[in-house]
C-alpha positions as protocol buffer text, in pm:
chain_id: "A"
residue {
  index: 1
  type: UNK
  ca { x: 7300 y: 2111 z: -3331 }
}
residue {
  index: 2
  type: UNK
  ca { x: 7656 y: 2169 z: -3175 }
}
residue {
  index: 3
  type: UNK
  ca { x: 7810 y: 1866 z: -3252 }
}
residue {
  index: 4
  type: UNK
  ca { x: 7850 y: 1712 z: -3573 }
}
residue {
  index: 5
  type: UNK
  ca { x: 7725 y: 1400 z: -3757 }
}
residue {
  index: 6
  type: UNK
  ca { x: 8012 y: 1191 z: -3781 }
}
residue {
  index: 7
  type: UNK
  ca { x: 8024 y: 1254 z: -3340 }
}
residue {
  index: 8
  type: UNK
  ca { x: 7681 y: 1177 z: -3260 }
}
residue {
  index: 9
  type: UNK
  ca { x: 7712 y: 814 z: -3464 }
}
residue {
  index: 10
  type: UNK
  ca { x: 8083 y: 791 z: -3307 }
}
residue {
  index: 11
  type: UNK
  ca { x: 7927 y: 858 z: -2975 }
}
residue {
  index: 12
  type: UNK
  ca { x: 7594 y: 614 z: -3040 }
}
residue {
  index: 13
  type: UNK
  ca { x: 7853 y: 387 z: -3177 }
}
residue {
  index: 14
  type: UNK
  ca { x: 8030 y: 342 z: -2800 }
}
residue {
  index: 15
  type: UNK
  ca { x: 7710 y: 240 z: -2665 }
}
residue {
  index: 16
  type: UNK
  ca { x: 7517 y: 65 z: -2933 }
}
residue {
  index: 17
  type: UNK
  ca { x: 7785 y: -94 z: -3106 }
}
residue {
  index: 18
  type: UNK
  ca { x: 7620 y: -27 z: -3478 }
}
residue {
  index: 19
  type: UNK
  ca { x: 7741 y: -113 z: -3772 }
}
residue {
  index: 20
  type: UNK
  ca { x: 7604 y: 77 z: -4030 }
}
residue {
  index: 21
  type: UNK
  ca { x: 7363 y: 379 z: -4067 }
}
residue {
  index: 22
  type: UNK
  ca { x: 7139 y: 566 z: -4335 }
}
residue {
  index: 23
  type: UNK
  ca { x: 7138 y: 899 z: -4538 }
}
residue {
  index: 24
  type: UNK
  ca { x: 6875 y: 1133 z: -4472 }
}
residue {
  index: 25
  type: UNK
  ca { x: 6818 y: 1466 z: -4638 }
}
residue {
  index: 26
  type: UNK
  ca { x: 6860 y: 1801 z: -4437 }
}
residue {
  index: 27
  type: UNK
  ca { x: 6686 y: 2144 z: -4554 }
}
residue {
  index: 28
  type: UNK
  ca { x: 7022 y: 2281 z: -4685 }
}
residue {
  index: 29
  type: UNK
  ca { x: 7091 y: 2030 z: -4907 }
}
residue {
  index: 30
  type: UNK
  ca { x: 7337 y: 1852 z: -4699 }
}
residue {
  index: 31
  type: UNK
  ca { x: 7337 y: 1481 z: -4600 }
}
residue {
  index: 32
  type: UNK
  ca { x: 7295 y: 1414 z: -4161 }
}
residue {
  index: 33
  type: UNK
  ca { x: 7410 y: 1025 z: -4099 }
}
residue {
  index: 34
  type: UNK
  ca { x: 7135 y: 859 z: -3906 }
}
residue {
  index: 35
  type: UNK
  ca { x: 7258 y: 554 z: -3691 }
}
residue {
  index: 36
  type: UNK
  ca { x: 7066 y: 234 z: -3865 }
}
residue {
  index: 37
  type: UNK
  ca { x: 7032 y: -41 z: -3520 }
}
residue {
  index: 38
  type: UNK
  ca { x: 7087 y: -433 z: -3599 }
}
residue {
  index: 39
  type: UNK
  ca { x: 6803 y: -597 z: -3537 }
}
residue {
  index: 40
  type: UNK
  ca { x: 6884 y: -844 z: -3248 }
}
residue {
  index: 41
  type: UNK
  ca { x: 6567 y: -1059 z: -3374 }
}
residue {
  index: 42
  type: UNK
  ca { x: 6298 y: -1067 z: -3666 }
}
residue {
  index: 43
  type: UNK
  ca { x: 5944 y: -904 z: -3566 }
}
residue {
  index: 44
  type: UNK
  ca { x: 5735 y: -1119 z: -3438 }
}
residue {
  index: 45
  type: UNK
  ca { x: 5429 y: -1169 z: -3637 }
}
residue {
  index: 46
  type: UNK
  ca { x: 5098 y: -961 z: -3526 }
}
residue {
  index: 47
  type: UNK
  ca { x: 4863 y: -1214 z: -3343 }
}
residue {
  index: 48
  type: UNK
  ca { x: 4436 y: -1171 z: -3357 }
}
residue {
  index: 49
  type: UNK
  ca { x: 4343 y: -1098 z: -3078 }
}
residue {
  index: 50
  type: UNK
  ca { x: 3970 y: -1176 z: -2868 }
}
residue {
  index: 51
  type: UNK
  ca { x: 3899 y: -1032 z: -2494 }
}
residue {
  index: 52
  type: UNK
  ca { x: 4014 y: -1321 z: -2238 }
}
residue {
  index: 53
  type: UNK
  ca { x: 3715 y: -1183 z: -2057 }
}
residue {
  index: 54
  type: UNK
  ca { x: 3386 y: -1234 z: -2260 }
}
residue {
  index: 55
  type: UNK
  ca { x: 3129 y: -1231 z: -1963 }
}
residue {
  index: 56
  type: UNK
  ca { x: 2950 y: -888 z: -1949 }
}
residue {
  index: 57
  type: UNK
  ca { x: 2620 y: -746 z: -1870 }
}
residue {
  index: 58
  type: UNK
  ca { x: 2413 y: -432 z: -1935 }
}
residue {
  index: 59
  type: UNK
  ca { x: 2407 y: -303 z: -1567 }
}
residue {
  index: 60
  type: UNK
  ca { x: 2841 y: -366 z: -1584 }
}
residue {
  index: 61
  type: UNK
  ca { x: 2827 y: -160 z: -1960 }
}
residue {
  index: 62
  type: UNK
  ca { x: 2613 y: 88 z: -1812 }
}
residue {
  index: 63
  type: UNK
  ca { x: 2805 y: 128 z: -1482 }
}
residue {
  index: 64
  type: UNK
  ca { x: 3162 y: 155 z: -1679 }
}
residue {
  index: 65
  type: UNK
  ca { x: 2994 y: 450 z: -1924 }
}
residue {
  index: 66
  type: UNK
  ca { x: 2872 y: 636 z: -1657 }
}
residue {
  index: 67
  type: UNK
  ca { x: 3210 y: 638 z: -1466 }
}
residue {
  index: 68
  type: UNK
  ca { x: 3356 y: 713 z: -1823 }
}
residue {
  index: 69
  type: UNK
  ca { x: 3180 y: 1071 z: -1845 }
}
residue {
  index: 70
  type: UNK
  ca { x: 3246 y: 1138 z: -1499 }
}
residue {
  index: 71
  type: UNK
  ca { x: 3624 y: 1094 z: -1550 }
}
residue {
  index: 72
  type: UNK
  ca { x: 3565 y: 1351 z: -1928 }
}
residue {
  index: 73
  type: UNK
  ca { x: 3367 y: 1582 z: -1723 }
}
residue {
  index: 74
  type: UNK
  ca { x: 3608 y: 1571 z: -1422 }
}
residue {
  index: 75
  type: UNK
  ca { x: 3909 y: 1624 z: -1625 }
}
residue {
  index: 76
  type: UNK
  ca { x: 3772 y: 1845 z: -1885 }
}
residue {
  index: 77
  type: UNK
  ca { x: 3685 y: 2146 z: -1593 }
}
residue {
  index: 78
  type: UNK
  ca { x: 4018 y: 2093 z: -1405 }
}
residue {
  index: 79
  type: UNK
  ca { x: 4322 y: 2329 z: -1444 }
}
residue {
  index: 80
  type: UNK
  ca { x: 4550 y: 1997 z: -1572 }
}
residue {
  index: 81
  type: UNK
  ca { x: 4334 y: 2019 z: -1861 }
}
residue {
  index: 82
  type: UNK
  ca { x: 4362 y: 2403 z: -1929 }
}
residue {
  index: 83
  type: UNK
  ca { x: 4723 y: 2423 z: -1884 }
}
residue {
  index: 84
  type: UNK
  ca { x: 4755 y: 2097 z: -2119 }
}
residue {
  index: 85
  type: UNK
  ca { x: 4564 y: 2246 z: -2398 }
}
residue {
  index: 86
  type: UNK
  ca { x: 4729 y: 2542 z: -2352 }
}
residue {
  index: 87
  type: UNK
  ca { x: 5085 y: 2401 z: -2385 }
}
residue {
  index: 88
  type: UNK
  ca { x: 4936 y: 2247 z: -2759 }
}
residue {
  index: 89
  type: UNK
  ca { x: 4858 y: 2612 z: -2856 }
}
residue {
  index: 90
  type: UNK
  ca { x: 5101 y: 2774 z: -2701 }
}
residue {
  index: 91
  type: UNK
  ca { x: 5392 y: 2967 z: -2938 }
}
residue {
  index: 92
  type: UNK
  ca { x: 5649 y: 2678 z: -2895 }
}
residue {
  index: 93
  type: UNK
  ca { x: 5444 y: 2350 z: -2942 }
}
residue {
  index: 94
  type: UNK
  ca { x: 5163 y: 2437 z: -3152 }
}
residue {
  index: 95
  type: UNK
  ca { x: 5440 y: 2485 z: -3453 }
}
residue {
  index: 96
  type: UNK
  ca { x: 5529 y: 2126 z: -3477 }
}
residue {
  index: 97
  type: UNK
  ca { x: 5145 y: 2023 z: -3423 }
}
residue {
  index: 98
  type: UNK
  ca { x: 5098 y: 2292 z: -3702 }
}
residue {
  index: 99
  type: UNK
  ca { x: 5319 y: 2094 z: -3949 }
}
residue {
  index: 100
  type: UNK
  ca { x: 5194 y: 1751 z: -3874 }
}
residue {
  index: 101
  type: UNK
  ca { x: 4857 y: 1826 z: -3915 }
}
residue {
  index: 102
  type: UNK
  ca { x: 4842 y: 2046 z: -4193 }
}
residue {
  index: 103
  type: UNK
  ca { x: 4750 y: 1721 z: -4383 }
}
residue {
  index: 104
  type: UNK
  ca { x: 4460 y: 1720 z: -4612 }
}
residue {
  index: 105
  type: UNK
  ca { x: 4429 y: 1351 z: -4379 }
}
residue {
  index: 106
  type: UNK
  ca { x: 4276 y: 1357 z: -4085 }
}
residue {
  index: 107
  type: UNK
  ca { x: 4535 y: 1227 z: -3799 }
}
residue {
  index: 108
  type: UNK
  ca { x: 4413 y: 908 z: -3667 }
}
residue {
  index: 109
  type: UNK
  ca { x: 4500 y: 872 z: -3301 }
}
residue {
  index: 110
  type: UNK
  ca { x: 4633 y: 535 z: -3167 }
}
residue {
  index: 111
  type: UNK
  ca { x: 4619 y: 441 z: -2845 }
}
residue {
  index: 112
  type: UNK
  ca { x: 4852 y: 135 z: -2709 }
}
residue {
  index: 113
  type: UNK
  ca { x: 4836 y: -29 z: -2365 }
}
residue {
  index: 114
  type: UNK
  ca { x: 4591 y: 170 z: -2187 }
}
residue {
  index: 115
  type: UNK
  ca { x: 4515 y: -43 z: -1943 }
}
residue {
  index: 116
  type: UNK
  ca { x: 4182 y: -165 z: -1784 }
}
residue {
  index: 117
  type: UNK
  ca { x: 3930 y: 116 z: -1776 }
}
residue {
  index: 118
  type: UNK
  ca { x: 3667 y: -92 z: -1545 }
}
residue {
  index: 119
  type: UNK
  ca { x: 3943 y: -132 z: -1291 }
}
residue {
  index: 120
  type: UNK
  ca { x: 4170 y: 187 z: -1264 }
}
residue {
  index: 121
  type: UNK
  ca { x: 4090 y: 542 z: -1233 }
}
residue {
  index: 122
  type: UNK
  ca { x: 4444 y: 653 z: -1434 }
}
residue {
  index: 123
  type: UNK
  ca { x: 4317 y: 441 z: -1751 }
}
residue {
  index: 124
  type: UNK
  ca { x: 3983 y: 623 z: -1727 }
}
residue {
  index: 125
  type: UNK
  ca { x: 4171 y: 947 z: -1697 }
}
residue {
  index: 126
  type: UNK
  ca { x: 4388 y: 894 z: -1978 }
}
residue {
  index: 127
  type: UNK
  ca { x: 4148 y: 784 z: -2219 }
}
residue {
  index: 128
  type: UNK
  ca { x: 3912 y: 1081 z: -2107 }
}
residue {
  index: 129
  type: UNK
  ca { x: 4187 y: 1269 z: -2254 }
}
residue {
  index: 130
  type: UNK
  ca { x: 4231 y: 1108 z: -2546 }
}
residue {
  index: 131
  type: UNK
  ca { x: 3851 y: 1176 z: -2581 }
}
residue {
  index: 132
  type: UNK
  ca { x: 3882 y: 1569 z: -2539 }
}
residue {
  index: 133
  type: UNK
  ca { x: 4157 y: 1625 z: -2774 }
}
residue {
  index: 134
  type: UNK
  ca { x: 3934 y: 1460 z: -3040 }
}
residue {
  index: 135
  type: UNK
  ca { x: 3669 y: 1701 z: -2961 }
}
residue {
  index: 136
  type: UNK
  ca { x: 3848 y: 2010 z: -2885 }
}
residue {
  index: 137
  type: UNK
  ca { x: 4071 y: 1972 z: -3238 }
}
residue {
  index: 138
  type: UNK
  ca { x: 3947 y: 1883 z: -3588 }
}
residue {
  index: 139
  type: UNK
  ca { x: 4274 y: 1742 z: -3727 }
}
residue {
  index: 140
  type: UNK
  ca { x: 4193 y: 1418 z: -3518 }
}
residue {
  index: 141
  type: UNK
  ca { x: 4009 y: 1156 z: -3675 }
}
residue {
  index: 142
  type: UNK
  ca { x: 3970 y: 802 z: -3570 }
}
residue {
  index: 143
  type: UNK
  ca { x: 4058 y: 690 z: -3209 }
}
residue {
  index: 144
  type: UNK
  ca { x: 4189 y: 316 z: -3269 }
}
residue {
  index: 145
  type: UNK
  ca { x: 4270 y: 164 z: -2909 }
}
residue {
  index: 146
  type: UNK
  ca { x: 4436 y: -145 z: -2831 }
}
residue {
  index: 147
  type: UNK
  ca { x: 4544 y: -341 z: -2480 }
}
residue {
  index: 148
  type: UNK
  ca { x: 4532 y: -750 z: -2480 }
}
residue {
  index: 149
  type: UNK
  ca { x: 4370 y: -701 z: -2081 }
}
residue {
  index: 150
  type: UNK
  ca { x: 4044 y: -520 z: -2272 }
}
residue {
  index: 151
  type: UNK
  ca { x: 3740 y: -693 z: -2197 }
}
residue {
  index: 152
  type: UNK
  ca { x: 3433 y: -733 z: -2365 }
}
residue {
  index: 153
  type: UNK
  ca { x: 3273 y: -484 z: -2130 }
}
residue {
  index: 154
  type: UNK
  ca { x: 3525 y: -262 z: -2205 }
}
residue {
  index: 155
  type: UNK
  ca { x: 3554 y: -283 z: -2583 }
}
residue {
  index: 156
  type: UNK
  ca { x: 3195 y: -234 z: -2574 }
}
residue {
  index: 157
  type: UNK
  ca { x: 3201 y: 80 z: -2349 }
}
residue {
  index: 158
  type: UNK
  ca { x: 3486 y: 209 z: -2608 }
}
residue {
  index: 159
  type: UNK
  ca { x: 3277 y: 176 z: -2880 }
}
residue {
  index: 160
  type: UNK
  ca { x: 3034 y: 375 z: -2759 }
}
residue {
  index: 161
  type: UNK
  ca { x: 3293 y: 622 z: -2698 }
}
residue {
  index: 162
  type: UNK
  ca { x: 3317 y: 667 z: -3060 }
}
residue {
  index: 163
  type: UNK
  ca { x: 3670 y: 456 z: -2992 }
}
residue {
  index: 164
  type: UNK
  ca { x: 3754 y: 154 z: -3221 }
}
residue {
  index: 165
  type: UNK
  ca { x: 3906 y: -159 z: -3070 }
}
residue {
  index: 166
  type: UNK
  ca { x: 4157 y: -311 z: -3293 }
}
residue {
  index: 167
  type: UNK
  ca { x: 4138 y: -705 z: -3349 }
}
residue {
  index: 168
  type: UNK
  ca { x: 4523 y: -773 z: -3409 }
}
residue {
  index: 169
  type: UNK
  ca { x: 4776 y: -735 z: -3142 }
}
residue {
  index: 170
  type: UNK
  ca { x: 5021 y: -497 z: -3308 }
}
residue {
  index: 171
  type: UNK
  ca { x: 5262 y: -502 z: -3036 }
}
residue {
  index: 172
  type: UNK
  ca { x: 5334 y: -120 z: -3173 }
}
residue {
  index: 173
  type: UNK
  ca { x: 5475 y: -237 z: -3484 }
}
residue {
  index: 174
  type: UNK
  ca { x: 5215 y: 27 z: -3684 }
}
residue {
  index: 175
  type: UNK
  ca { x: 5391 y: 135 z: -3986 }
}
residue {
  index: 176
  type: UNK
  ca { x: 5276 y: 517 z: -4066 }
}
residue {
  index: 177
  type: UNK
  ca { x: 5192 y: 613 z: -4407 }
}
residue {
  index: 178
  type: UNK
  ca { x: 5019 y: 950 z: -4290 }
}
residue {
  index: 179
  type: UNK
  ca { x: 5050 y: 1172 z: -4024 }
}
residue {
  index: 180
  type: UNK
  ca { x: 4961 y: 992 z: -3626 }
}
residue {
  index: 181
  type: UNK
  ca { x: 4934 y: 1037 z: -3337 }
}
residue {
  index: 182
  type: UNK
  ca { x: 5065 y: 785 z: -3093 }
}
residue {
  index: 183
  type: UNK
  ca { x: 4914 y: 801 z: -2719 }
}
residue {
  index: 184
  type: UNK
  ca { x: 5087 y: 549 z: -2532 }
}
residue {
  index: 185
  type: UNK
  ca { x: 5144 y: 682 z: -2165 }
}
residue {
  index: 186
  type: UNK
  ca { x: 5320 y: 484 z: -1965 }
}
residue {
  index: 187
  type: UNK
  ca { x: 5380 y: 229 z: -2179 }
}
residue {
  index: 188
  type: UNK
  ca { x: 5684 y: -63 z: -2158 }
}
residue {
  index: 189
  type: UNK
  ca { x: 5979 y: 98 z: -2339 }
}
residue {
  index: 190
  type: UNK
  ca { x: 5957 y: -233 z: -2548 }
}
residue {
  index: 191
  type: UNK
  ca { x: 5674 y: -99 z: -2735 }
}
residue {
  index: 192
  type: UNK
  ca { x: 5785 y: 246 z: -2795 }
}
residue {
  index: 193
  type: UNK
  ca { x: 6122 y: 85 z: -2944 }
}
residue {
  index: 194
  type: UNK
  ca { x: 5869 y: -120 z: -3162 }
}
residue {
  index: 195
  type: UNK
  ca { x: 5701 y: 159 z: -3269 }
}
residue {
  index: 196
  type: UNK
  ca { x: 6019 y: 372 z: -3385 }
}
residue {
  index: 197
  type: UNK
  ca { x: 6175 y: 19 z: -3492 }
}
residue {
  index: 198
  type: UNK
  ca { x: 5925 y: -6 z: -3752 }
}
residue {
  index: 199
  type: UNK
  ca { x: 5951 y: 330 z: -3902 }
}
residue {
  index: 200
  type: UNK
  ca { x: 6284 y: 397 z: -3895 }
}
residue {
  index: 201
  type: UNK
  ca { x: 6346 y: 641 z: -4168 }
}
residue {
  index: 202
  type: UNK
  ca { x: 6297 y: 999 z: -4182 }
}
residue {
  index: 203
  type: UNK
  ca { x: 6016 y: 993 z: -4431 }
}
residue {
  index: 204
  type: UNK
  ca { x: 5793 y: 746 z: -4107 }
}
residue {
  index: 205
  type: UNK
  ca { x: 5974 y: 962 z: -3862 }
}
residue {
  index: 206
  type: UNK
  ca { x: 5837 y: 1326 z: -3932 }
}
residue {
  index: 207
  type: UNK
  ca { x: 5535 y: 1204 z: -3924 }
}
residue {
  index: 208
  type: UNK
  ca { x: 5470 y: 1072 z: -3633 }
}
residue {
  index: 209
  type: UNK
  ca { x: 5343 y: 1239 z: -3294 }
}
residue {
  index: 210
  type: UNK
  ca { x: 5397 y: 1060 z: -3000 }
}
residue {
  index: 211
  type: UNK
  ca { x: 5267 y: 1124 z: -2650 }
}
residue {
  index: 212
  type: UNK
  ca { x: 5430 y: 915 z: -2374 }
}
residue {
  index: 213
  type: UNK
  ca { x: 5695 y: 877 z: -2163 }
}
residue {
  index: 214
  type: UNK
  ca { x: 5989 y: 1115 z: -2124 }
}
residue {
  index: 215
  type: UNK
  ca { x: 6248 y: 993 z: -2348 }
}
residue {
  index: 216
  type: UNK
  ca { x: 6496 y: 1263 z: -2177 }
}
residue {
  index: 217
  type: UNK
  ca { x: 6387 y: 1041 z: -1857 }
}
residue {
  index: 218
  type: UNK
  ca { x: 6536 y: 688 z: -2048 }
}
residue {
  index: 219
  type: UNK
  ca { x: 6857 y: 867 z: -2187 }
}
residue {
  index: 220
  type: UNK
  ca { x: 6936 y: 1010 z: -1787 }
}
residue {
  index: 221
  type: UNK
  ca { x: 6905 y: 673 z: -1662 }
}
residue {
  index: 222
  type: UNK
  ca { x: 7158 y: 543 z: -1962 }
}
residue {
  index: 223
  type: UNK
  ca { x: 7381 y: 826 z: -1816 }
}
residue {
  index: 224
  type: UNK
  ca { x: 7412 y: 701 z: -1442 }
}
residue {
  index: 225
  type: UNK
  ca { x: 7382 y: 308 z: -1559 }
}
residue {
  index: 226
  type: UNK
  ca { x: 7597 y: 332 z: -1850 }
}
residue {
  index: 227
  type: UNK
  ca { x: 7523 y: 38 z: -2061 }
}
residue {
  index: 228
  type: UNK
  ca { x: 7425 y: -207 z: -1823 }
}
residue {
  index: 229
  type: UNK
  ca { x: 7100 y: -10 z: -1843 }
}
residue {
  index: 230
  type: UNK
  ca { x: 7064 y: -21 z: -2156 }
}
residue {
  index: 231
  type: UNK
  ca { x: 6881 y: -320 z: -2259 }
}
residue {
  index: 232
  type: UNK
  ca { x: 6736 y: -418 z: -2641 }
}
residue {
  index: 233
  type: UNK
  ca { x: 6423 y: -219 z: -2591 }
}
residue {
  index: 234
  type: UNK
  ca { x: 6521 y: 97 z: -2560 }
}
residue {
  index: 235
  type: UNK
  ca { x: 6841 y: 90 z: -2802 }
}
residue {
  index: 236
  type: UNK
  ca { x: 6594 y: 274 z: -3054 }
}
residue {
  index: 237
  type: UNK
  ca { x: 6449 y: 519 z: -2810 }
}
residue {
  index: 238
  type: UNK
  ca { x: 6810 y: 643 z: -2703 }
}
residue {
  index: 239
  type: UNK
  ca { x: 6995 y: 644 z: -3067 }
}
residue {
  index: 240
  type: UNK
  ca { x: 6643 y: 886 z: -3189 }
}
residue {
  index: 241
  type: UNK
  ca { x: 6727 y: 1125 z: -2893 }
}
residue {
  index: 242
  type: UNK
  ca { x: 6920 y: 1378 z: -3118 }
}
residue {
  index: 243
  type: UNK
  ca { x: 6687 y: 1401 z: -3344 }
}
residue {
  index: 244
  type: UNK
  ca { x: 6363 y: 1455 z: -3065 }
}
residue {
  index: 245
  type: UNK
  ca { x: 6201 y: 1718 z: -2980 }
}
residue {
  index: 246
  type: UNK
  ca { x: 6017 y: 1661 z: -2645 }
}
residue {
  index: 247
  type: UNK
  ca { x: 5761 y: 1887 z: -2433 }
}
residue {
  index: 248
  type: UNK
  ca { x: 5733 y: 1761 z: -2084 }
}
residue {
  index: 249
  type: UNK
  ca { x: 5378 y: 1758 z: -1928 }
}
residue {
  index: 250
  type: UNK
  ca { x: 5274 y: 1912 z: -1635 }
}
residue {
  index: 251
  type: UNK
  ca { x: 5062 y: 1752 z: -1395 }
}
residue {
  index: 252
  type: UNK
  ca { x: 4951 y: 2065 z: -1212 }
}
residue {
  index: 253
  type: UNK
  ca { x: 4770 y: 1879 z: -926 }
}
residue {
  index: 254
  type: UNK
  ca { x: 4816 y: 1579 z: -752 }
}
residue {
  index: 255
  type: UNK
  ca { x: 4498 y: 1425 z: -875 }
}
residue {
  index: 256
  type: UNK
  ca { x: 4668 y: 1392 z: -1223 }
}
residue {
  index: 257
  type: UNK
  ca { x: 5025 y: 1253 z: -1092 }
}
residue {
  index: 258
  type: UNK
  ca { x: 4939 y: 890 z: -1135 }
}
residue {
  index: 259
  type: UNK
  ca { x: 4761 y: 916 z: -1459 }
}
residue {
  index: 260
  type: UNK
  ca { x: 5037 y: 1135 z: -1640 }
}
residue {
  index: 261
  type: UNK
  ca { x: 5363 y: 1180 z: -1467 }
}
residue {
  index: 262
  type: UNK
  ca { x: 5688 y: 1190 z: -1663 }
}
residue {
  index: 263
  type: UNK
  ca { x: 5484 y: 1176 z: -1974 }
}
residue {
  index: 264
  type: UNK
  ca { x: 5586 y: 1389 z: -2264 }
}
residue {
  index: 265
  type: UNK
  ca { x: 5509 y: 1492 z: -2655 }
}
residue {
  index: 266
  type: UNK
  ca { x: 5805 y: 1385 z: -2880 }
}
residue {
  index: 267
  type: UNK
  ca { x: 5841 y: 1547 z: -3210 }
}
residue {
  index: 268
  type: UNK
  ca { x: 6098 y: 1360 z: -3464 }
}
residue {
  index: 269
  type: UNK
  ca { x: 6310 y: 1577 z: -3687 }
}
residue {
  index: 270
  type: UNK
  ca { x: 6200 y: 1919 z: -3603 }
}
């Protein structure tokens, strides 16, 4: 990077207003300063969570699978799809997918606010997704999903997916021990900053995959709203920026617009 250290936490200093930061360790030996954020409150403790909706049905199960594989077959023969795995395998990306998942683990994938899959095609279509990276690629293991609005129906229907609906309300607090994957498109910036929040140290950092949206996108708007825009959710998101690595998607047809625009991969400490 062009500019130094001791610039970037000058500059993140001007609009964060932090105090005090961490030493992490670079290749060469040398030490890169890595802007540590104040905590404006403590983390909220992680609730257990039930559906809110616990009438279901066979005929409503069986109606919500079938539209299911008609999303995975829809999207799996489209060109989004091709040029999407093609982007993972392609010369640039599939290095830093390379190094995450040369684990001897398994990456489990975790998928936050998804959304209601009865309801809305772009849920459907991004879980379908979820579904064909786990088939196309052996490096993905588990598929944990979680969204308070998931009904029994639909916990059921993910399930049988292969999917596996968490009981606690993380709120993206997850704390990584091995490489993941975080899918999480278009997700509240408050749970993204909760996610990085929670691992903030290089060791959580490199480890982590996340697919959502553009952070580029949230550091633009800082730029034309200065810090009025820049609220306590996304203090995280903008102060990882130097350190990010992001691959924007492409939605190649207008089909796929809803379910996936401005969504991105973001690779921490490349």
């Amino acid at each position: 990077m062009a500019a130094s250290a001791e610039t970037l936490i000058s500059d993140q200093h001007k609009v964060l207003d932090d105090e005090w930061t961490i030493v992490l360790p670079l290749r060469n030996n040398q030490r890169r300063k890595f802007p540590k954020l104040k905590s404006a409150e403590q983390q909220k403790e992680q609730t257990q969570w039930v559906p809110t909706d616990l009438e279901t049905t066979q005929e409503r199960e069986q109606l919500l699978m079938k539209k299911m594989q008609i999303s995975i077959e829809k999207l799996e023969k489209s060109p989004f799809f091709t040029v999407f795995m093609d982007q993972i395998r392609g010369p640039e990306a599939s290095d830093y997918f390379l190094k995450r998942t040369r684990s001897e683990h398994k990456l489990t994938m975790v998928i936050y606010g998804i959304g209601s899959i009865e309801s809305y095609e772009s849920p459907r279509l991004q879980l379908s997704l979820a579904i064909l990276m786990k088939r196309r690629f052996d490096w993905i293991g588990e598929i944990e999903v979680f969204d308070p609005i998931i009904s029994l129906t639909e916990s059921k229907v993910l399930k049988g997916l292969g999917c596996c609906v968490l009981s606690v309300n993380e709120q993206g607090r997850r704390q990584v021990v091995n490489p993941t994957m975080f899918f999480m498109p278009h997700c509240e910036a408050e749970l993204y900053d909760n996610l990085l929040k929670t691992n903030w140290k290089y060791e959580n950092l490199k480890q982590i995959i996340l697919f959502g949206n553009s952070f580029e996108k949230y550091e633009q708007h800082r730029s034309v709203f200065g810090c009025s825009g820049l609220d306590d959710s996304r203090k995280h998101i903008v102060s990882i920026q130097p350190f990010t690595k992001e691959f924007e998607i492409c939605t190649v047809l207008d089909d796929y617009f809803r379910a996936f625009h401005g969504s991105s991969w973001h690779f921490f400490y490349h």
